[in-house]
C-alpha positions as CSV (number, residue, x, y, z in Angstrom):
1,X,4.4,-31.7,-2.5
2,X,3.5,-28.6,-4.6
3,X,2.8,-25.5,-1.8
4,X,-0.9,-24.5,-1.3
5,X,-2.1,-21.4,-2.9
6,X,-3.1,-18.6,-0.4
7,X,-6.4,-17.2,-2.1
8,X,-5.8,-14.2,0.4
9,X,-3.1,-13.4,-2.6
10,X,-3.0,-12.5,-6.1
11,X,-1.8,-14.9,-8.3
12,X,1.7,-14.6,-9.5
13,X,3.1,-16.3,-12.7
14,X,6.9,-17.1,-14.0
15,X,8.0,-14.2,-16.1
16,X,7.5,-11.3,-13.7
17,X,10.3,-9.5,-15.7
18,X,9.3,-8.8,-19.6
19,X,12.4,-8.2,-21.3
20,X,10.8,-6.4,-24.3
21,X,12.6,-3.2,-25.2
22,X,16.0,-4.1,-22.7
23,X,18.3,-3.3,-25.4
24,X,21.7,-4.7,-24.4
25,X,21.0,-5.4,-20.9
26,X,21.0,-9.2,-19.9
27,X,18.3,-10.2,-16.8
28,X,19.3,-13.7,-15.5
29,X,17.2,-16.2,-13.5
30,X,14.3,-13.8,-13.9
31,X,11.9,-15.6,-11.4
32,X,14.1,-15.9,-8.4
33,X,14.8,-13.9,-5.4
34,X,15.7,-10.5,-4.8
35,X,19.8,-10.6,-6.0
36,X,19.4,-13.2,-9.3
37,X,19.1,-10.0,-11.8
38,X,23.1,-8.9,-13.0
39,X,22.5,-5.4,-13.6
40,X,24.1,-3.4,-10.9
41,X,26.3,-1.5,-12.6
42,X,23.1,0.2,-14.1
43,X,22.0,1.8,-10.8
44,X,18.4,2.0,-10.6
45,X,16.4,1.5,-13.8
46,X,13.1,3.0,-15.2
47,X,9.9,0.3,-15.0
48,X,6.4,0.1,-15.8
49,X,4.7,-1.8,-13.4
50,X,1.4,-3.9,-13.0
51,X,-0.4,-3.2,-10.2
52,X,-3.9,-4.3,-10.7
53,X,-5.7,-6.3,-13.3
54,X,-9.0,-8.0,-13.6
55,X,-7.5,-11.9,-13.7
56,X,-5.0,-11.0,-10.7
57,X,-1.9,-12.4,-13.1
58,X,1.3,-11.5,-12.6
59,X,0.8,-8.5,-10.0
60,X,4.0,-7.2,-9.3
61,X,5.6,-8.0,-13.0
62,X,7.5,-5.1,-14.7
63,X,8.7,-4.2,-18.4
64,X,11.8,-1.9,-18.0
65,X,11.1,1.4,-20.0
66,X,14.0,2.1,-22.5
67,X,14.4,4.5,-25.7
68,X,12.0,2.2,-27.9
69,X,8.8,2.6,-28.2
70,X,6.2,0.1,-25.7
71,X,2.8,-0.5,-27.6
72,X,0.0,-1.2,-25.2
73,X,-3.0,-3.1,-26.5
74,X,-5.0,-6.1,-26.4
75,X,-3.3,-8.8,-27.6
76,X,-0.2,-7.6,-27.0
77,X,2.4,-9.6,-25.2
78,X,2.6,-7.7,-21.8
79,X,3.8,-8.5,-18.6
80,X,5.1,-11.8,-19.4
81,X,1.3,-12.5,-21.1
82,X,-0.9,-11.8,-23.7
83,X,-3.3,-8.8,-22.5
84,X,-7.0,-10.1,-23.2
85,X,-8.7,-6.6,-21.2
86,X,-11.9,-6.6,-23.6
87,X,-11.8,-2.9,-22.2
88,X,-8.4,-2.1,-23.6
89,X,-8.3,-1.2,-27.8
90,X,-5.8,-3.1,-29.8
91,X,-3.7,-0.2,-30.7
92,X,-4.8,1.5,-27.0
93,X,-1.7,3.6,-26.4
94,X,2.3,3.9,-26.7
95,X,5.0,4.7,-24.5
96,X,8.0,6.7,-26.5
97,X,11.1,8.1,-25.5
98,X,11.4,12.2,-25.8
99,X,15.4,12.1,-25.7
100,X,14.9,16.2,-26.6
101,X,13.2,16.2,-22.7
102,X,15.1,13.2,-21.7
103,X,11.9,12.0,-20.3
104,X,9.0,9.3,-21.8
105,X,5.5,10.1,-22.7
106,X,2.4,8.0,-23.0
107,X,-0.1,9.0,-26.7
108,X,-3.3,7.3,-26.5
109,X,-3.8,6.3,-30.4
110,X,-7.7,7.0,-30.5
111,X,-8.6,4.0,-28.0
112,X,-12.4,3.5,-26.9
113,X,-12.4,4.2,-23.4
114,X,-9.4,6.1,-23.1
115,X,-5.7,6.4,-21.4
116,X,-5.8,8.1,-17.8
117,X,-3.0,9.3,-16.2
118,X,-3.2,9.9,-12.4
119,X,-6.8,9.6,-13.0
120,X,-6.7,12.2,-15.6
121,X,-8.0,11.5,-19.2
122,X,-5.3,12.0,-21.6
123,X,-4.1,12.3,-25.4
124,X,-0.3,12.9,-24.9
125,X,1.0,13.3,-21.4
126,X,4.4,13.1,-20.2
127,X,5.1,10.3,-17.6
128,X,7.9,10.1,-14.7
129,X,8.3,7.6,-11.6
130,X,5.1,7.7,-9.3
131,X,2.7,8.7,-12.2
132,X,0.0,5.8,-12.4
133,X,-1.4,4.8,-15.6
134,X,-4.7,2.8,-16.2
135,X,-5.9,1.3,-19.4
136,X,-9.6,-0.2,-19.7
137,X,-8.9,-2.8,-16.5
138,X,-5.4,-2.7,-16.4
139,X,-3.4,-0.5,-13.9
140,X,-0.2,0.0,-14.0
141,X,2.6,2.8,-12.3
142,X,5.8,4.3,-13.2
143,X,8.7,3.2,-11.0
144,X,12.6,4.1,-10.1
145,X,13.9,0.6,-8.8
146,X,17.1,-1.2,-8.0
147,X,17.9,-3.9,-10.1
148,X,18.3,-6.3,-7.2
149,X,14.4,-5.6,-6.0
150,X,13.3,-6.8,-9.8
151,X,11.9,-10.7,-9.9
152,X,11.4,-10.6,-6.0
153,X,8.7,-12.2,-4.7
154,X,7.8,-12.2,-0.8
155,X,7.8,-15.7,1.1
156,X,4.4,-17.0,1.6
157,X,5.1,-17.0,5.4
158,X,6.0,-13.5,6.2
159,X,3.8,-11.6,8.3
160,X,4.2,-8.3,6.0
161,X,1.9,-8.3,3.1
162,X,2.5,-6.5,-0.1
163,X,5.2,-6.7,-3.2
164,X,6.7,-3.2,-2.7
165,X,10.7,-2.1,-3.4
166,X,9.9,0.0,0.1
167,X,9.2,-3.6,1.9
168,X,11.7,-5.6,-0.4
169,X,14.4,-3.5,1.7
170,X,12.4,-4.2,4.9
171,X,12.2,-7.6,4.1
172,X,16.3,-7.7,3.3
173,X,17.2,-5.4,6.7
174,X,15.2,-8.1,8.3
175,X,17.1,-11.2,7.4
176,X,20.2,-9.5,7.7
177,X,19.3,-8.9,11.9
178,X,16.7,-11.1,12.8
179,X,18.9,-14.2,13.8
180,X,21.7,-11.7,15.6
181,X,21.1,-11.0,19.7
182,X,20.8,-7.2,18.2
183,X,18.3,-5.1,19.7
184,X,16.1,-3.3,17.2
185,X,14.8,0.2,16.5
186,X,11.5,0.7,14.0
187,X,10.5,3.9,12.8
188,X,7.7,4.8,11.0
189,X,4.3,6.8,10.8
190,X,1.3,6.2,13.0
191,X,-0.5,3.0,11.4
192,X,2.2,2.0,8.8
193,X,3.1,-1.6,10.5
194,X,5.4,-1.3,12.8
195,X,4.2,-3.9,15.3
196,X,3.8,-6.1,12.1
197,X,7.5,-5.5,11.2
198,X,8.1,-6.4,15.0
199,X,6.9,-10.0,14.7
200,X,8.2,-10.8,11.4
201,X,11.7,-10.2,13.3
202,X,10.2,-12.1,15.8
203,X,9.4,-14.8,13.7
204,X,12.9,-14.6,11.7
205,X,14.9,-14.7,14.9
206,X,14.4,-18.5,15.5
207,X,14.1,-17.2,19.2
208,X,11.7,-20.0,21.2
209,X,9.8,-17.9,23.8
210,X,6.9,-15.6,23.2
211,X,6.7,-12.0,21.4
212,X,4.9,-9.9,24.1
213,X,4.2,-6.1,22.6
214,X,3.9,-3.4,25.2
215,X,2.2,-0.2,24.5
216,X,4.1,2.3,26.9
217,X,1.2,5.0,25.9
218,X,-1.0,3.0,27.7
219,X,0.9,2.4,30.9
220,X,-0.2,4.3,34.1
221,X,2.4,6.0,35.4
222,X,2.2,4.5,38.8
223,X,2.0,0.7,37.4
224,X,5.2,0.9,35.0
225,X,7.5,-1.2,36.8
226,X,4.3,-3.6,37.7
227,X,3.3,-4.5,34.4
228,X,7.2,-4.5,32.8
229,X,9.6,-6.1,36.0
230,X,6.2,-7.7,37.8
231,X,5.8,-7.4,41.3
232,X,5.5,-9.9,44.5
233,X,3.0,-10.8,46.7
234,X,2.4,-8.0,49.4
235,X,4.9,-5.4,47.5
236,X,2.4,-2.7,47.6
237,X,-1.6,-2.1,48.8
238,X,-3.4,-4.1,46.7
239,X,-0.9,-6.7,45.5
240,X,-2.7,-9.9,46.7
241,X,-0.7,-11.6,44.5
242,X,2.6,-11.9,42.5
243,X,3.8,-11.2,39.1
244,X,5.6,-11.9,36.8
245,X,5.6,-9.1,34.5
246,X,5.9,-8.6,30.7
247,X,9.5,-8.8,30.5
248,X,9.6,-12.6,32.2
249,X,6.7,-13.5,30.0
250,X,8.7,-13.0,27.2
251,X,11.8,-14.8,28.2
252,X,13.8,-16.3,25.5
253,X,11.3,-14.4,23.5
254,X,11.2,-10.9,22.2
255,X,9.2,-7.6,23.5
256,X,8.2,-4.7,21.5
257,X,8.0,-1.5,23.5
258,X,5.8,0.4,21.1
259,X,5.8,3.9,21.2
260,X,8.7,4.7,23.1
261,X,9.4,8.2,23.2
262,X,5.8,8.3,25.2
263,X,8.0,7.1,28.4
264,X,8.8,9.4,30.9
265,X,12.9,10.0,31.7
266,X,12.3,8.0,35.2
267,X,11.1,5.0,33.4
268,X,14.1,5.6,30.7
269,X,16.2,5.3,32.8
270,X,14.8,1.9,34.5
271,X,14.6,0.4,30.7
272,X,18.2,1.2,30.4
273,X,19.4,-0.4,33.0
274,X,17.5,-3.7,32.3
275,X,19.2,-3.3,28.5
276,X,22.8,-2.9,30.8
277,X,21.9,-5.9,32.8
278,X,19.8,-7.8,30.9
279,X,17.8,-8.2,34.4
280,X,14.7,-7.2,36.3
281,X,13.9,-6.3,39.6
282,X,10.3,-7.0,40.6
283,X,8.4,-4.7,42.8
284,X,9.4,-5.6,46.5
285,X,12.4,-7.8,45.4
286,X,15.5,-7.3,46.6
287,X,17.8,-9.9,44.0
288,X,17.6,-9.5,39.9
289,X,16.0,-12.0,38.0
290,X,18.1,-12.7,34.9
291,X,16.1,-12.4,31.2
292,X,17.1,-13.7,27.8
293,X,14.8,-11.0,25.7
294,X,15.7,-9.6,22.4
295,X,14.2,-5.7,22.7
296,X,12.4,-4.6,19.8
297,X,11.1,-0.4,19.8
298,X,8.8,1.1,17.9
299,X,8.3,5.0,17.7
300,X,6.9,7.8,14.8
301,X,9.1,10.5,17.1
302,X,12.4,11.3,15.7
303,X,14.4,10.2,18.5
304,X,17.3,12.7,17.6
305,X,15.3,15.2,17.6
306,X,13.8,14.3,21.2
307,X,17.3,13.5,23.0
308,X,18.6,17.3,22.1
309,X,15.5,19.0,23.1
310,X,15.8,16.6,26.3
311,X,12.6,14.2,25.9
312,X,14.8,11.5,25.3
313,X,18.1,9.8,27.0
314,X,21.1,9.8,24.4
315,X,21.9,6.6,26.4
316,X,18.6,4.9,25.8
317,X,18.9,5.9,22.4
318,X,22.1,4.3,21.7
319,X,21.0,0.7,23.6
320,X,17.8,0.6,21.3
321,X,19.5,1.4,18.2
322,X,21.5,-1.5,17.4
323,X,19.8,-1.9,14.5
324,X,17.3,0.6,13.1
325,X,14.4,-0.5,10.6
326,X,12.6,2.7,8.8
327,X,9.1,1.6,7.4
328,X,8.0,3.9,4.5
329,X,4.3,5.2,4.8
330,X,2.0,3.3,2.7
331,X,1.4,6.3,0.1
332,X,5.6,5.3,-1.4
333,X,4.7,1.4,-1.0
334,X,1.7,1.6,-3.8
335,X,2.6,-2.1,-4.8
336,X,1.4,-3.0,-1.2
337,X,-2.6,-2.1,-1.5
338,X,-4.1,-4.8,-3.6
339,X,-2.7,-7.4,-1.6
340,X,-3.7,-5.3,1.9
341,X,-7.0,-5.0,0.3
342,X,-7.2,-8.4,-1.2
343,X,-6.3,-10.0,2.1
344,X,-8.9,-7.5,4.7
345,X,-11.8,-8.4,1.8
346,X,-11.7,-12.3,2.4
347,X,-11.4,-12.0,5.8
348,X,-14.8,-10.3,5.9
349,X,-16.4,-12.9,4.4
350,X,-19.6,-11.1,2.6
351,X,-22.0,-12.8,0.5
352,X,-21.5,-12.2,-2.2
353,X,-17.8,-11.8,-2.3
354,X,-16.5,-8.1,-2.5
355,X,-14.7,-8.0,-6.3
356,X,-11.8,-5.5,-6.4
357,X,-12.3,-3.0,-10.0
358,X,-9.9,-0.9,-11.8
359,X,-11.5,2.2,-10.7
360,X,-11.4,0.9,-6.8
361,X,-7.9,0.5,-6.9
362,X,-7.5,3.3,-9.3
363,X,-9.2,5.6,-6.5
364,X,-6.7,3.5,-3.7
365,X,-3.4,4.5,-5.6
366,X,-4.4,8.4,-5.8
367,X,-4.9,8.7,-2.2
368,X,-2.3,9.8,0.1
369,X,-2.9,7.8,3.2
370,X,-2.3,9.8,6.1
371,X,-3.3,7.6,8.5
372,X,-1.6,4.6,6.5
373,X,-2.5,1.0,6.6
374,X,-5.0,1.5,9.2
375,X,-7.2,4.0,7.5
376,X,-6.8,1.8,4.3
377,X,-8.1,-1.3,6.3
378,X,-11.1,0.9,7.5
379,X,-11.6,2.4,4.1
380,X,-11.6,-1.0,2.7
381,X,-14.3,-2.8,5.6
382,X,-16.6,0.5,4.7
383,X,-16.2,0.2,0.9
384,X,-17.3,-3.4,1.3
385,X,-20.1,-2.6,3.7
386,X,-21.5,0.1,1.9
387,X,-21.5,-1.6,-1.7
388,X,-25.1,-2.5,-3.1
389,X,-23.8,-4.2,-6.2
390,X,-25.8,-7.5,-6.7
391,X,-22.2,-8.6,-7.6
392,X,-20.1,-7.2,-4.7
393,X,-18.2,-5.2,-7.3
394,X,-16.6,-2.3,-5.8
395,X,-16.3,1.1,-7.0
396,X,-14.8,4.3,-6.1
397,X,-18.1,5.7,-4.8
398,X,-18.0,3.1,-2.2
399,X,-15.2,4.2,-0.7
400,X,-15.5,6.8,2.6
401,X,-15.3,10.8,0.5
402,X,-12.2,11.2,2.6
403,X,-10.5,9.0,0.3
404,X,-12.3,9.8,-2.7
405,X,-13.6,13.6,-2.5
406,X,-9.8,14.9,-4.1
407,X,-10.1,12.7,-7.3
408,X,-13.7,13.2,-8.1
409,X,-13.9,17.0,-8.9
410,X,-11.3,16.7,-11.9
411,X,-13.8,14.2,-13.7
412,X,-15.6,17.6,-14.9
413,X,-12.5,18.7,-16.8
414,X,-13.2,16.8,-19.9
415,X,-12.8,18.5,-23.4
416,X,-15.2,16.9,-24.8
417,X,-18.2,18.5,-26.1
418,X,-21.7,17.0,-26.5
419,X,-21.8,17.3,-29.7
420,X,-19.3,15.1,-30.7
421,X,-21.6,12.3,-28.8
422,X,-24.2,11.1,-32.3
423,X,-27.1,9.7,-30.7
424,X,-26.9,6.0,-30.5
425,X,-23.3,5.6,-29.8
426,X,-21.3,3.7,-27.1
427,X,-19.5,6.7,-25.2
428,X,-16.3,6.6,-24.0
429,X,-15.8,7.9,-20.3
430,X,-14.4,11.4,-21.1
431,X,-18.0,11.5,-23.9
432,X,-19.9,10.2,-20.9
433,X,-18.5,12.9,-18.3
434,X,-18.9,15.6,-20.9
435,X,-23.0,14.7,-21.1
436,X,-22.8,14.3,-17.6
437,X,-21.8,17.8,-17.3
438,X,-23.8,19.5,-20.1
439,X,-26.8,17.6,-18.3
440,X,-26.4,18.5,-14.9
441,X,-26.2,14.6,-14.2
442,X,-29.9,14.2,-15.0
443,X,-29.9,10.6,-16.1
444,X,-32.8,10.4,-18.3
445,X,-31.2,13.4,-20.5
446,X,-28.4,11.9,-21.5
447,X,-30.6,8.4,-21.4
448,X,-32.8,10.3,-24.1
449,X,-29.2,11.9,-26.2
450,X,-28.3,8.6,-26.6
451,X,-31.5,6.6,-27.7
452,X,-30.7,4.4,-24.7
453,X,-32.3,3.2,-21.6
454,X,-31.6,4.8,-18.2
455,X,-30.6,1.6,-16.9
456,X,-28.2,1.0,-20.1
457,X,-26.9,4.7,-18.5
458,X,-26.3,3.3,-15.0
459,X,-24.7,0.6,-16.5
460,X,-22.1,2.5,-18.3
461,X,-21.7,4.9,-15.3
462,X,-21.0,2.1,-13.4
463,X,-18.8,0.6,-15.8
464,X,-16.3,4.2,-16.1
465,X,-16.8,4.5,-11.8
466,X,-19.0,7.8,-12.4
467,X,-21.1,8.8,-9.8
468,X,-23.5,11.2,-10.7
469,X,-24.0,13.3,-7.6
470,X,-20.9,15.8,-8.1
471,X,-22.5,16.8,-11.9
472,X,-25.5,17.4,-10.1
473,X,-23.7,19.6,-7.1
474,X,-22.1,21.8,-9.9
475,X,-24.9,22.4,-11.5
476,X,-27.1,23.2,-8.1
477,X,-23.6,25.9,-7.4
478,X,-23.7,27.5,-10.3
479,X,-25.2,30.9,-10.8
480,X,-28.5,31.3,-12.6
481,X,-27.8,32.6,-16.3
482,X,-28.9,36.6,-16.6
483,X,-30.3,36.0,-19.8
């Protein structure tokens, strides 16, 4: 029986590797596991990846980029597809090869709505690993991967979401420790997933008790040994009854200390000698208790760092680091957000259905995430909250302005002039923007330019993610002409 589809995903296809322009490179078994690809001799290699796309086919999928030339257009076999985008020209744009700057560029051959380049509108621009590139509803981003990450695809199980070389490694440090009695050490920012990295070792580890996460931030001082070893009846004032503690409800299990370095050196040094013994001693007891737990940490503190400035026992450090998992922040895993976003949207359930556009995503990829998957969850439940499309179609402008406020001033930067716009036409985004500017965003100017409607205006505007209050802030800043 064929497995059921996860609509919480984007659909993948066979052919997530387009051999197009390899040269004399061979790629074997191109729709199996991380491994199957024979090209290791090559180090890592140059790709253009797809990232987002309005059908959801074949996210993830890659062409290498080699010293011929890559036409991108509609009809054009892309991806392991032909590209149908009715947004995207049929001679849009074309990657070469500059082997005087040892470096490609991307020439958009006169396209209708234009190439952008790190959500920049551009003629000729030269391109390098972590530039993103959209076409009409196609995105796409410039990647340095190893060989081995190419054709990988994430089991359908796994706790950790996203199609990322960053959690490809995770994913491959994982199975190499999760079935091993080796305790574990996660690093990582504030919100990355750590905890989620946690159980998916959990899970891995074929271990049959429970995974019990502790958050030692959040432990009164006083009640440490309580809530971790458990306590008996009568132990202290107030104990009217036993228990068991954290560690015991995890036995044969696993428990996550998260955020570690927050423990003070007195309860250090109880956690180490619990690792030592692999026993607790519960308040008022006076025999161990034996426990079969696998001890996973978590921490954003550089641990080396806190041991020589005396935060941190060298002797704790060692026990917890059998096995240390470092989980990239989510602004170097931009392969993860679409399905983050994907997934946090159907769980909300809104009626109608949020719909995911190019220039959402677009607007996704630029931002920096400094609170990591956390602020993108929140970013994502506001976007979908706020939207007023009869559609549920997203847009930039529905996203908080702490996500979006760096990427909208450059929209003003276009070199186009309004008189290159003839009345009547269909403009491009960068004609749009320019009227946009030369009109101080007044809708029915540009409305009357064009010979169009004001709601064919908003349509178009909506169409390009333009929002139409930054044309109207520059023109309320600027200084009144002396003339």
């Amino acid at each position: 029986m064929s497995e059921p589809e996860d609509p919480s995903v984007p659909g993948d296809t066979h052919g997530d590797i387009d051999t197009a322009g390899i040269g004399r490179s061979e790629w074997l078994d191109q729709s199996t596991a991380a491994g199957s690809v024979a090209m290791s001799d090559l180090g890592k290699v140059l790709v253009l990846r797809k990232l987002y796309a309005t059908d959801a086919d074949g996210i993830g999928a890659i062409i290498p980029l080699s010293q011929s030339s890559l036409r991108l257009g509609r009809g054009q076999k892309l991806f392991g597809s032909h590209l149908k985008d009715s947004r995207v020209s049929r001679e849009h744009a074309r990657i070469d090869f500059d082997s005087e700057r040892d470096t490609h560029k991307i020439t958009d051959l006169g396209s209708r709505n234009g190439t952008f380049v790190n959500g920049r509108l551009v003629r000729v621009e030269r391109i390098a690993a972590g530039d993103l590139i959209r076409i009409g509803d196609l995105v796409m981003d410039v990647a340095l991967v190893s060989p081995a990450y190419l054709g990988w695809k994430p089991s359908r199980e796994s706790h950790l979401l996203g199609r990322s070389q960053a959690l490809w490694s995770i994913h491959r440090d994982i199975a190499r420790v999760a079935p091993t009695t080796v305790d574990v050490l996660i690093f990582g920012e504030s919100g990355s997933g750590k905890e989620v990295v946690a159980r998916e070792v959990h899970r891995l580890s074929r271990r049959s008790g429970e995974f019990v996460a502790i958050n030692c931030a959040a432990i009164p001082p006083d009640l440490f040994e309580s809530e971790l070893f458990g306590h008996l009846k009568g132990a202290f004032s107030g104990a009217s009854q036993a228990k068991q503690g954290l560690f015991r409800a995890a036995h044969r299990g696993t428990v996550l200390l998260d955020e570690v370095a927050e423990l003070s050196l007195a309860h250090q040094a109880k956690l180490l000698r619990v690792l030592q013994e692999r026993a607790i001693r519960p308040v008022g007891a006076t025999e161990p208790i034996a426990v079969d737990v696998r001890v996973i940490a978590a921490t954003n503190v550089d641990l080396d760092i806190a041991t020589k400035e005396g935060r941190f026992r060298d002797d704790l450090l060692a026990r917890l680091r059998g096995w240390t998992l470092r989980l990239r922040p989510l602004r170097e895993r931009r392969a993860d957000l679409l399905p983050l976003a994907t997934r946090t949207l159907s769980a909300m359930e809104t009626d109608p259905p949020s719909v995911i556009t190019a220039g959402f995503y677009e607007a996704l990829a630029l931002h920096s995430w400094p609170a990591n998957v956390r602020e993108l969850l929140q970013a994502i439940r506001f976007a979908s909250i706020r939207c007023e499309d009869p559609e549920g179609r997203l847009t930039a402008q529905d996203l908080p302005s702490t996500v979006t406020s760096p990427a909208l001033p450059p929209v003003m930067s276009a070199k186009v002039t309004i008189s290159e716009v003839p009345p009547g036409a269909i403009p491009t985004r960068e004609e749009l923007i320019a009227l946009m500017t030369s009109y101080r965003g007044r809708i029915a100017e540009v409305a009357r330019h064009l010979g169009r409607q004001r709601t064919q205006v908003y349509r178009w505007m909506r169409q390009h993610d333009i929002d139409a209050e930054p044309f109207r802030t520059q023109g309320a800043n600027e200084e009144p002409s002396s003339e």
